[in-house]
C-alpha positions in Angstrom: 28.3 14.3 17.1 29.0 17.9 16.6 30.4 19.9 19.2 28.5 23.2 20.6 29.5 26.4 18.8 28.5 30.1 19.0 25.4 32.1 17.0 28.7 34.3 16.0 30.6 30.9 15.0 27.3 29.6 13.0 27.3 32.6 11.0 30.7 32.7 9.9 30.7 29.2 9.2 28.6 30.5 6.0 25.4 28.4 7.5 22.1 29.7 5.9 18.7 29.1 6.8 16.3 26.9 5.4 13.0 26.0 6.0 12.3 22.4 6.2 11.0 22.1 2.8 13.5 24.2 1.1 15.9 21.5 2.5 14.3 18.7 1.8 14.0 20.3 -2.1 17.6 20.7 -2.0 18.9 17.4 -0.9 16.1 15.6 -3.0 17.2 17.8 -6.0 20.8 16.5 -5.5 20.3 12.7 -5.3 18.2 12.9 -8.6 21.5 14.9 -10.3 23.6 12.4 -8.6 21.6 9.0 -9.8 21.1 8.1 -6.4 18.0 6.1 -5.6 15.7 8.9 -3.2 13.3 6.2 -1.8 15.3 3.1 -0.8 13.7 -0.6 -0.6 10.8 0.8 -2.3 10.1 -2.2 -4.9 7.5 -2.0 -7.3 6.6 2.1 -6.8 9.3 3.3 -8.8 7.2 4.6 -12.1 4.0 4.8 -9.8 4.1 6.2 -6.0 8.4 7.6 -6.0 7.6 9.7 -9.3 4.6 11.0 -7.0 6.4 11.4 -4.1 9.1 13.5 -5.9 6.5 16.0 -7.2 4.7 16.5 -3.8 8.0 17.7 -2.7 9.0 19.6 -5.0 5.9 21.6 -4.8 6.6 22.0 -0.8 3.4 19.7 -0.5 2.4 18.0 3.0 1.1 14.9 1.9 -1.4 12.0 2.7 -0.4 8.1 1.8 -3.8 6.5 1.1 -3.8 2.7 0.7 -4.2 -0.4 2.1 -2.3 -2.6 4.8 0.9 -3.2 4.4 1.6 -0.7 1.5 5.3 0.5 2.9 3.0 3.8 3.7 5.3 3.8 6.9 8.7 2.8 5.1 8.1 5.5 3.1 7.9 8.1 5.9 10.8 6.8 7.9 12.6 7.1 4.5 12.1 10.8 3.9 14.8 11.6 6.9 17.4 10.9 4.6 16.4 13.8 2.5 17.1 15.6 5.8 20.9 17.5 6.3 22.4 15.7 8.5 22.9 17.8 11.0 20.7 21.6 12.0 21.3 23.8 14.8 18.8 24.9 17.3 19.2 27.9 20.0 20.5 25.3 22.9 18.1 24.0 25.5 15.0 24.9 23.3 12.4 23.0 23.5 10.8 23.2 20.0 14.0 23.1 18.0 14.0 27.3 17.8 16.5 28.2 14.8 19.0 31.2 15.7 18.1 32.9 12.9 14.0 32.8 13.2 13.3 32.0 16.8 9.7 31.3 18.0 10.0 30.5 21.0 9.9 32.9 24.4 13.1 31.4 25.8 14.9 31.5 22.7 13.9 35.1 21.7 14.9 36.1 25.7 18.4 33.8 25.4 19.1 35.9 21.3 18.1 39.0 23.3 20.3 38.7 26.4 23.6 37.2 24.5 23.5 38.1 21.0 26.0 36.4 18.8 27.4 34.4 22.0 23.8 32.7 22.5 25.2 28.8 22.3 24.1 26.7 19.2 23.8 23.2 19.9 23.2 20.3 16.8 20.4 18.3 16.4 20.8 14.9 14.0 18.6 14.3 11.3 17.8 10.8 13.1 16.0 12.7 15.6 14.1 15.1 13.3 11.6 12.9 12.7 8.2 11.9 15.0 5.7 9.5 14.5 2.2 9.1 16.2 -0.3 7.0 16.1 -3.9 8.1 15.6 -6.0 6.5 18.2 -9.5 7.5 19.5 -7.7 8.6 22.9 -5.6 11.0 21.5 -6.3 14.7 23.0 -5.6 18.3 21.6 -3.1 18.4 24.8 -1.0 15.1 23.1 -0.2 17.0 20.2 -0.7 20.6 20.8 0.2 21.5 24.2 -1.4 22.5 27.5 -1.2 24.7 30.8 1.4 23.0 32.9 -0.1 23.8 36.2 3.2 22.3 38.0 5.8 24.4 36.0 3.4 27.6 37.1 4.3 26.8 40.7 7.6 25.7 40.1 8.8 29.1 38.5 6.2 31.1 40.6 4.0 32.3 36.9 0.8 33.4 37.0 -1.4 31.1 34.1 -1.3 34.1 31.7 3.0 33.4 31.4 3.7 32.0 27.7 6.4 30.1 29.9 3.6 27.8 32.0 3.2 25.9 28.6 3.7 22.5 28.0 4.4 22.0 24.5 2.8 18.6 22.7 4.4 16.6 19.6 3.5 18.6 17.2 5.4 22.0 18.5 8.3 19.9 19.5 8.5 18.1 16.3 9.5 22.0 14.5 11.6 21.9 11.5 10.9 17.7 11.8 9.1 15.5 9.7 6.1 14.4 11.6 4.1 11.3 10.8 0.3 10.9 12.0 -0.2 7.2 10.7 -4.0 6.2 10.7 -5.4 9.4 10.5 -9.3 8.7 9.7 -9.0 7.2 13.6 -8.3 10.8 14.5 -11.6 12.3 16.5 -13.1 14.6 14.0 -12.9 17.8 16.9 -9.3 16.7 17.4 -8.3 16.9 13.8 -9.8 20.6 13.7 -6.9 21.4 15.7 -4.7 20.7 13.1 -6.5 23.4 10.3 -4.5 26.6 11.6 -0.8 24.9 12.1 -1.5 23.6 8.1 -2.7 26.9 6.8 -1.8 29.4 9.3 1.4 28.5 11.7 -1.4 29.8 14.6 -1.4 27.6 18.7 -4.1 27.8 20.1 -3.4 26.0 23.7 -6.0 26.9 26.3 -6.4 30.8 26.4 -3.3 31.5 24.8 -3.2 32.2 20.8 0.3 32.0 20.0 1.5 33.3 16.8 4.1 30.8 16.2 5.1 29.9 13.0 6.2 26.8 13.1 7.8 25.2 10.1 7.1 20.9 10.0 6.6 18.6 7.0 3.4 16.9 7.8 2.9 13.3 6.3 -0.8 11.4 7.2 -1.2 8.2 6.2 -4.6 6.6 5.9 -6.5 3.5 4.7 -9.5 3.6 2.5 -11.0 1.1 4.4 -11.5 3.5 7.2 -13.8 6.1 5.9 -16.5 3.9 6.1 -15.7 1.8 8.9 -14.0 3.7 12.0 -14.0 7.1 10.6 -13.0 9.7 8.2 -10.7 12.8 7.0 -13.0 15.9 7.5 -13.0 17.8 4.2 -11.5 21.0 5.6 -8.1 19.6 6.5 -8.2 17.1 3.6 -8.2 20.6 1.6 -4.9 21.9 4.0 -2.9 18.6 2.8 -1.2 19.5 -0.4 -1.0 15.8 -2.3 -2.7 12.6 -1.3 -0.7 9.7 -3.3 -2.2 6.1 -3.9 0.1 3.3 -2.7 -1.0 -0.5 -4.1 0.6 -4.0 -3.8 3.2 -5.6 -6.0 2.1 -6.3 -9.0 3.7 -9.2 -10.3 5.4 -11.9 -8.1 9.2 -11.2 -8.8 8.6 -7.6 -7.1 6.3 -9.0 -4.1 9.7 -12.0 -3.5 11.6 -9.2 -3.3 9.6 -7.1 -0.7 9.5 -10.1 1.4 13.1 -11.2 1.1 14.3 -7.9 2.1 11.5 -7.3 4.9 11.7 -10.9 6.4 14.0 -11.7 10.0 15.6 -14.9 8.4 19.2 -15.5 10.3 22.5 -15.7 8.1 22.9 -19.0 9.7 19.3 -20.2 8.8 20.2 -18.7 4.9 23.2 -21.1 5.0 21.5 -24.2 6.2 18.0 -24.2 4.7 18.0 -24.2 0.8 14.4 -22.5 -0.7 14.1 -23.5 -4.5 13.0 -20.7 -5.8 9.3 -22.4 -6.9 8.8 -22.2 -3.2 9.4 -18.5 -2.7 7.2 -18.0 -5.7 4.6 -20.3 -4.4 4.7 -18.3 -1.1 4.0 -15.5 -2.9 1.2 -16.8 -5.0 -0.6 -17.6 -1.7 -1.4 -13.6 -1.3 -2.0 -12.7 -5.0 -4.9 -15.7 -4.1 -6.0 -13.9 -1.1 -6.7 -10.7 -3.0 -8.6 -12.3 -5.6 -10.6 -14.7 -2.8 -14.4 -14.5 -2.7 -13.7 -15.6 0.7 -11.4 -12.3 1.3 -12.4 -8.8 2.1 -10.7 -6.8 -0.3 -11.6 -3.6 1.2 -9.5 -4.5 4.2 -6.5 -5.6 1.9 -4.0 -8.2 2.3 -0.4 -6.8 3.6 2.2 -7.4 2.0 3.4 -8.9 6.3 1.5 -12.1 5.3 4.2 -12.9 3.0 7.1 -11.7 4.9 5.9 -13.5 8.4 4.7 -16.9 6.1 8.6 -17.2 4.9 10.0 -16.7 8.5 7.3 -19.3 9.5 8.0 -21.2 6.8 12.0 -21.2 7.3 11.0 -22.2 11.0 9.3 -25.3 9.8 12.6 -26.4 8.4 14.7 -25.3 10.8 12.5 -27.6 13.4 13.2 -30.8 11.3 17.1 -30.0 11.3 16.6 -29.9 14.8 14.6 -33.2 15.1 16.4 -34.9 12.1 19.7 -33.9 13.9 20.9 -33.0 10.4 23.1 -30.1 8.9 21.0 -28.8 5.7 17.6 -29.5 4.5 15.5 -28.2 1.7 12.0 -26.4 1.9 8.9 -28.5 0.7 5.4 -27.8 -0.5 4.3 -29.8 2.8 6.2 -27.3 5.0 3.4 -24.4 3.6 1.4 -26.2 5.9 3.2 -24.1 8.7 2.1 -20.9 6.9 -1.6 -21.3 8.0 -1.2 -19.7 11.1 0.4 -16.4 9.0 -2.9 -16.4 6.4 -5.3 -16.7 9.3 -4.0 -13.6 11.3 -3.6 -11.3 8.2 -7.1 -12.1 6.4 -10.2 -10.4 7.4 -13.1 -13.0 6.1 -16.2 -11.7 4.5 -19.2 -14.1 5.8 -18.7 -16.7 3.5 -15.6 -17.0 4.6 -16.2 -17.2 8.4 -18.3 -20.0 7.5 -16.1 -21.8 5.8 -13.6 -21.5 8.7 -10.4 -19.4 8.7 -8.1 -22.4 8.7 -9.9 -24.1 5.6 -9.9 -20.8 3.5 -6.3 -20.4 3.8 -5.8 -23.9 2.4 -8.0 -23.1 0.0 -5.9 -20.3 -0.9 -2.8 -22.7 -1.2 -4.3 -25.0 -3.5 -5.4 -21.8 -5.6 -1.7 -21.0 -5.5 -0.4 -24.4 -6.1 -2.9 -24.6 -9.5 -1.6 -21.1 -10.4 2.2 -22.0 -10.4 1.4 -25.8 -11.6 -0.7 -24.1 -14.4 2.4 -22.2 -15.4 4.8 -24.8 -15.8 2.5 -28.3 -16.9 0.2 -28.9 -19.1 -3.8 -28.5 -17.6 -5.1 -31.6 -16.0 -8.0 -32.4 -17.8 -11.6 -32.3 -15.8 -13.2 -35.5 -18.0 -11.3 -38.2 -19.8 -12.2 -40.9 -22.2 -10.5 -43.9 -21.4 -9.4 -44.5 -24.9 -7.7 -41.0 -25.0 -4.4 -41.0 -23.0 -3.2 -37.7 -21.5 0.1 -36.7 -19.7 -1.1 -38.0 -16.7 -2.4 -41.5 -17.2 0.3 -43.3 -16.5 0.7 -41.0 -13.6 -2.2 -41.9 -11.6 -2.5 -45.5 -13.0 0.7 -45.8 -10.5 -0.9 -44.9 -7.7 -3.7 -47.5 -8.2 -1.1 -50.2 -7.2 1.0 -48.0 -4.6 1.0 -45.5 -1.8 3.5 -42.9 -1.6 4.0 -41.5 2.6 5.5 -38.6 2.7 6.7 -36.8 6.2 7.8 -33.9 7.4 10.4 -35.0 9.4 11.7 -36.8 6.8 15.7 -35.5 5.7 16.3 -34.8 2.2 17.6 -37.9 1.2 15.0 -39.9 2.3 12.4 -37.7 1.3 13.3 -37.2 -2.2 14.5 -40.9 -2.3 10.1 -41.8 -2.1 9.2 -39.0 -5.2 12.1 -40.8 -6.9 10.3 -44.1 -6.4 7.3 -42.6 -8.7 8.9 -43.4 -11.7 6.2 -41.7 -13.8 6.9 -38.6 -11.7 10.2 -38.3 -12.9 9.5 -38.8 -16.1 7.3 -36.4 -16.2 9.2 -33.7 -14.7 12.5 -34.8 -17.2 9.8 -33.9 -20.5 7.9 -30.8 -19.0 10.7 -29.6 -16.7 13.8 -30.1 -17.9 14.6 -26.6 -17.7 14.5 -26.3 -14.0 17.1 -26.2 -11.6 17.9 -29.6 -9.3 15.9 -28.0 -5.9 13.1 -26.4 -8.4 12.4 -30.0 -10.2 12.2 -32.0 -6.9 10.0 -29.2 -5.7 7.8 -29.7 -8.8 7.9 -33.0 -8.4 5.5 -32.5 -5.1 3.4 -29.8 -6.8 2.5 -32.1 -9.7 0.9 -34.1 -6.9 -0.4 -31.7 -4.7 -2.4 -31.0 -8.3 -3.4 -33.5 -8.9 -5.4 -34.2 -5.9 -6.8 -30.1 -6.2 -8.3 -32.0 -9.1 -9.9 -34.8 -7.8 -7.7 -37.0 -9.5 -5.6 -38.5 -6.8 -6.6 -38.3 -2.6 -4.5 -37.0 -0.1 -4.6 -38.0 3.2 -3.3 -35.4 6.2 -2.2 -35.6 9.5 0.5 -34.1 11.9 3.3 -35.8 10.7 2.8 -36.9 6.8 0.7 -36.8 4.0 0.0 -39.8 2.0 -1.2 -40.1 -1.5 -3.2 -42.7 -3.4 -5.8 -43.0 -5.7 -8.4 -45.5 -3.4 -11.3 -42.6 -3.8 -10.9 -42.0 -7.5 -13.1 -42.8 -10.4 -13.4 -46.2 -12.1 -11.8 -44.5 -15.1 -8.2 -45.2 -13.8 -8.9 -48.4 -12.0 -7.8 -51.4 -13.4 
C-alpha cells in the first residue's frame, strides 16, 4: 500500500488528472498495443461481445449488458477494474473519493482551502474502485443517492439546511469507481428516475438540497430480456442516458461451453488427481444444456445458465468422489451412470414451460440426457435404425442378439476394474467400439462403450432397468424381431 503524501508532493510527482473514462481509455488503449488479452476468462465473446465492449469504451459510453442467465454479464463487470490504474489519490478522509485537483465535496473544498498544497493525499486501490448492487424492489432513492442524516445534524450541532448533515448513498461514494447495478428492470420505475440527472447532468438531488456535484462514475447495468415483460422494465428516458447496450449469448459450440465450465467449476487439485473424466463425458455434460435450450419442455425466454454446467461437473465429480470413498479405492473413472447425480443441477437451473411441469422436473432432465447421449452417440456411430427386416443385418444385430441370452448389471459402486471388466464381457461391444472407435482414447472408448448402450435403449431397442444402486440391461421387452 502506498504511503500518505502531500497535495504539494502529488503535484511534483508529475501526477495528472483523469477522469474515470479517460483512464480507463488509456489503460484499455495500452493492453490492445501491448497484445494483452483486455477481458480475461471471457470464452466464446472474443469476435462478438469484447470487440463491443472495447468500442463502448472508447467512445466514454456507460453501458447496459442485456442477456440471459448466466452470460458472464457479471464477470465482465468485475473484469473492467483491471482497466483501472492501480492506484488514485483522493483528498484524505473524503467520503466520496474527492480528487485534489477537482474536489466536490464541502469537506474537501474546506480541507484544499484551509491547507493548500499541505492538504494530505491518501491512495485508494483499484480493488476498491469498484461497487456492485443489486436491484431489488426494496431499493430506495436514500440507498443509492443519499439522505438527511438527522443524527449527524445533532451530533455536529447543524441546522438541516448544512450540506454537511448529508449522508451520502452508493452511488456518490462510488466517485471516480466503476459501479455495477445488476438486474436493473427490477429497479422501481420512480427509483430509476433518480438516476436521469447523475447520467446526463452530474446534478443530487437528496431531500431539499440540489447539489451541483459533478460526479464522475462509469456506470454499467446489466439486464435480462426476460424481465421486461415479466417483473419490470428500463424506462425509455434512462435507457436513452446509457451510451451502448451490448448482447451477451451462450457458447456456441461445445469446446467453448467445456471450457467456461472447467475454468468456472470448484473441483479440488486432489479430486483432479484422483478422478479421471474422459473427455466424452465432459462433452456429454455439456450436451446436456445445448439440449435444454432446444427443449420444448424449456422456457427459452428464461435461458439456461451457463451454472447448470459448471454445478453438474462439481456434482458429477462428487458422484465419484463418493464411490472412492465407499469403494475404499485410490482412483476411479467418471461413467455415463454417474450423470445420474446431475439431475438435481438440471432441475434447479430450468424454468419449465407447462408441458414441462407436467411431465415432472426430474423426468425432463432425463429426457434431456438421453437427447444428449443420442447427440454425442449420433456423432461418433452409425444411426440405429427405427425398423429392420430380419433378413437385413445392421451394425447392431449381433449386438442386441447378445442380450437375448444375457443380462449385463452394472453399479455404481462398482471400481473400475470391475466395472469395465462386465462391458468387456459384451464381446459384441468391443467389437463394435474396435471398428467405429478405434480412434478414441482408452478412458473415451470404455466411455463409449456405455453410451452405445445407453442408445440403444433411447431407441427402444434394448430395456434398461434403474434403481439406486445399478442399472441393468437386457432385451426381455423388445420386439420378436431379435428374439430367437
Amino acid at each position: 500500500m502506498k504511503n500518505d503524501i502531500t497535495f504539494k508532493e502529488l503535484k511534483n510527482s508529475g501526477y495528472t488528472h483523469k477522469t474515470i473514462s479517460q483512464e480507463i481509455q488509456a489503460n484499455l488503449i495500452a493492453k490492445i498495443k501491448a497484445k494483452q488479452p483486455v477481458f480475461e476468462g471471457l470464452w466464446g465473446y472474443e469476435d462478438t461481445v469484447i470487440p463491443q465492449l472495447k468500442k463502448a469504451l472508447l467512445a466514454g459510453h456507460h453501458i447496459n449488458l442485456l442477456g440471459l442467465r448466466g452470460q458472464a454479464k457479471t464477470r465482465i463487470a468485475r473484469s473492467m477494474v483491471s482497466l483501472l490504474d492501480e492506484y488514485m489519490p483522493i483528498v484524505k478522509g473524503s467520503e466520496i473519493n474527492d480528487s485534489p485537483f477537482q474536489p466536490i465535496s464541502k469537506m474537501a473544498r474546506d480541507l484544499i482551502a484551509e491547507m493548500g498544497d499541505e492538504t494530505p493525499i491518501s491512495w485508494v486501490h483499484r480493488s476498491d474502485r469498484f461497487f456492485e448492487k443489486l436491484a431489488t424492489p426494496d431499493v430506495n432513492v436514500a440507498d443509492l443517492i443519499g439522505d438527511i442524516d438527522p443524527i449527524k445534524a445533532a451530533t455536529l450541532k447543524l441546522p438541516y439546511s448544512d450540506e454537511r448533515v448529508l449522508h451520502y448513498g452508493m452511488i456518490p461514494r462510488a466517485n471516480r469507481c466503476i459501479f455495477v447495478l445488476n438486474e436493473l428492470p427490477d429497479l422501481q420505475a420512480r427509483i430509476q428516475v433518480s438516476l436521469f440527472n447523475i447520467l446526463q447532468e452530474g446534478d443530487v438531488q437528496i431531500r431539499g438540497f440540489q447539489l451541483r456535484m459533478p460526479l464522475d462514475i462509469q456506470f454499467l447495468f446489466t439486464a435480462n430480456p426476460e424481465d421486461y415483460t415479466n417483473r419490470g422494465s428500463i424506462v425509455t428516458p434512462l435507457k436513452d442516458r446509457i451510451g451502448s447496450q451490448i448482447f451477451t449469448h451462450y457458447p456456441k459450440t461445445i469446446a467453448l461451453a467445456r471450457q467456461i465450465t472447467e475454468q468456472e467449476a470448484l473441483v479440488s487439485a486432489e479430486d483432479k488427481a484422483q478422478i479421471m473424466v474422459p473427455g466424452l463425458a465432459k462433452d456429454l455434460l455439456e450436451e446436456v444444456a445445448f439440449a435444454a435450450r432446444e427443449s420444448e419442455f424449456v422456457d427459452a425466454k428464461s435461458g439456461v445458465s451457463a451454472r447448470l454446467t459448471i454445478s453438474a461437473m462439481e456434482n458429477l465429480m462428487a458422484a465419484a468422489k463418493l464411490r472412492l470413498i465407499e469403494s475404499d479405492v485410490e482412483r476411479t473413472t467418471v461413467r455415463l451412470l454417474d450423470f445420474m447425480s446431475i439431475i438435481p443441477s438440471i432441475t434447479g437451473k430450468i424454468e419449465l414451460v407447462y408441458e414441462g411441469e407436467q411431465e415432472g422436473a426430474d423426468h425432463v432432465a432425463k429426457l434431456l440426457i438421453d437427447q444428449a447421449v443420442m447427440v454425442q452417440f449420433e456423432q461418433l456411430f452409425p444411426r440405429i435404425p427405427k425398423l429392420e427386416k430380419e433378413s437385413i443385418k445392421t451394425p447392431y444385430t449381433d449386438l442386441i442378439q447378445w442380450f437375448n441370452q444375457n443380462t449385463v448389471e452394472l453399479n455404481y459402486t462398482d471400481t473400475d476394474e470391475e466395472f469395465y471388466n462386465k462391458l468387456e464381457t459384451i464381446k459384441p461391444l468391443t467389437e463394435f467400439v474396435q471398428e467405429y472407435a478405434d480412434q478414441l482414447g482408452h478412458e473415451d472408448q470404455n466411455f463409449s462403450k456405455e453410451l452405445i448402450l445407453w442408445a440403444l435403449t433411447v431407441s427402444k431397442k434394448l430395456d434398461r432397468l434403474e434403481n439406486h444402486h445399478n442399472f441393468t440391461f437386457d432385451s426381455s421387452g423388445i420386439g420378436k424381431y431379435y428374439k430367437n
